[in-house]
C-alpha positions as CSV (number, residue, x, y, z in Angstrom):
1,X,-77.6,76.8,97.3
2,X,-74.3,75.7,97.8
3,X,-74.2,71.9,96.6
4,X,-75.4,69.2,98.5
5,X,-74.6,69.1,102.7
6,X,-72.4,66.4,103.8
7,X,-71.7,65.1,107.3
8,X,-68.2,64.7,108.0
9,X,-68.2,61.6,110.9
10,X,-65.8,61.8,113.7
11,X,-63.6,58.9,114.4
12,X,-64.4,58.8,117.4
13,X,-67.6,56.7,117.1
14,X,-65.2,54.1,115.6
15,X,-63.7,53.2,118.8
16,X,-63.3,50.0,119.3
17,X,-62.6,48.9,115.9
18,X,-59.4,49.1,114.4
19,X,-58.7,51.9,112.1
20,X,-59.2,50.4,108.5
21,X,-62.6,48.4,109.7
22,X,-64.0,51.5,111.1
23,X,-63.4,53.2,107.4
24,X,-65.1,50.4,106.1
25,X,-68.3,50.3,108.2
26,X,-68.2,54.4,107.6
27,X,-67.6,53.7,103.7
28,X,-70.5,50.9,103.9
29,X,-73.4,53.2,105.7
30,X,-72.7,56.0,103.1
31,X,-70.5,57.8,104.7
32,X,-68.7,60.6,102.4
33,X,-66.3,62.6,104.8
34,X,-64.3,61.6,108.0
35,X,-62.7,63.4,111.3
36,X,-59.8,62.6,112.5
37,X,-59.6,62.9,116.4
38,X,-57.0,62.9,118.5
39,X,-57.9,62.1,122.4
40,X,-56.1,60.1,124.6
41,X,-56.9,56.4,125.0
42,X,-59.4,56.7,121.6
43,X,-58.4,55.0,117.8
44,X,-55.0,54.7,117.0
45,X,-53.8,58.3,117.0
46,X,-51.1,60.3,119.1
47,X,-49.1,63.4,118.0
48,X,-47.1,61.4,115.1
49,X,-50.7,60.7,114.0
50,X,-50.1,64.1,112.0
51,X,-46.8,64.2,111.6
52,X,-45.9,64.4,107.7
53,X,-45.0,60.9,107.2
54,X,-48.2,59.6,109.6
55,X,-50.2,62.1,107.8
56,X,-49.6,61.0,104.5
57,X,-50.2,57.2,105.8
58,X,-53.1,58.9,107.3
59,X,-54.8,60.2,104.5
60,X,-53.9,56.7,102.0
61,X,-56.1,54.7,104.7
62,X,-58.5,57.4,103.9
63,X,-58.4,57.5,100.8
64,X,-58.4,53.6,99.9
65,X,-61.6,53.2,101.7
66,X,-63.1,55.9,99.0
67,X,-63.4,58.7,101.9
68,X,-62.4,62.5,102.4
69,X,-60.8,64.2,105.1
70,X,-62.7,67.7,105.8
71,X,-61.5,68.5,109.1
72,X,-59.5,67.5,112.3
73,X,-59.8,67.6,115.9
74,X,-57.4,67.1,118.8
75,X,-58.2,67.3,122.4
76,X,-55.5,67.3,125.4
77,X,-55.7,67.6,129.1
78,X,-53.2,70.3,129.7
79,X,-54.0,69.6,133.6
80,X,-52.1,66.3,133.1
81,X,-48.3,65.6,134.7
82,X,-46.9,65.6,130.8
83,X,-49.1,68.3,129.4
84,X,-46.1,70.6,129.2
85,X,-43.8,67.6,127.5
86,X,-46.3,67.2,124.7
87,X,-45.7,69.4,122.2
88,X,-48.5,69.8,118.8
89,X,-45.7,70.1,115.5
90,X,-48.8,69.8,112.8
């Protein structure tokens, strides 16, 4: 086997807190690994989110509350009247 299975938890289920709490709580119930996701109207994230600069502010936030990134998601509605304005520079 492998090592030990870990969850990684989308941030998604942290909506409605801010950004830092929601690390906490994950951090507190034993957490290990966290998902960023990017959908409209959820957390604190928009295309800058993971930018170089945000990503790197990103990741400290992470990081300070003893967590690991091991994936991200991001999720647009490309039937939307700015769809074709938005543009993903990751």
């Amino acid at each position: 086997m492998a090592g030990t299975p870990s969850i990684s938890v989308s941030t998604v289920v942290l909506d409605g807190q801010t950004f830092d709490q929601g690390l906490e709580l994950l951090a507190r119930a034993g957490a290990e690994t966290v998902e960023p996701v990017v959908i409209e109207g959820h957390m604190p994230f928009d295309e800058t989110t993971f930018t170089e600069q945000g990503g790197l502010r990103l990741a400290r936030q992470i990081r300070d509350a003893w967590l690991m990134i091991r994936a991200f998601a991001a999720k647009y509605d490309m039937g939307s009247g700015d769809s074709e304005e938005k543009k993903v520079t990751w």
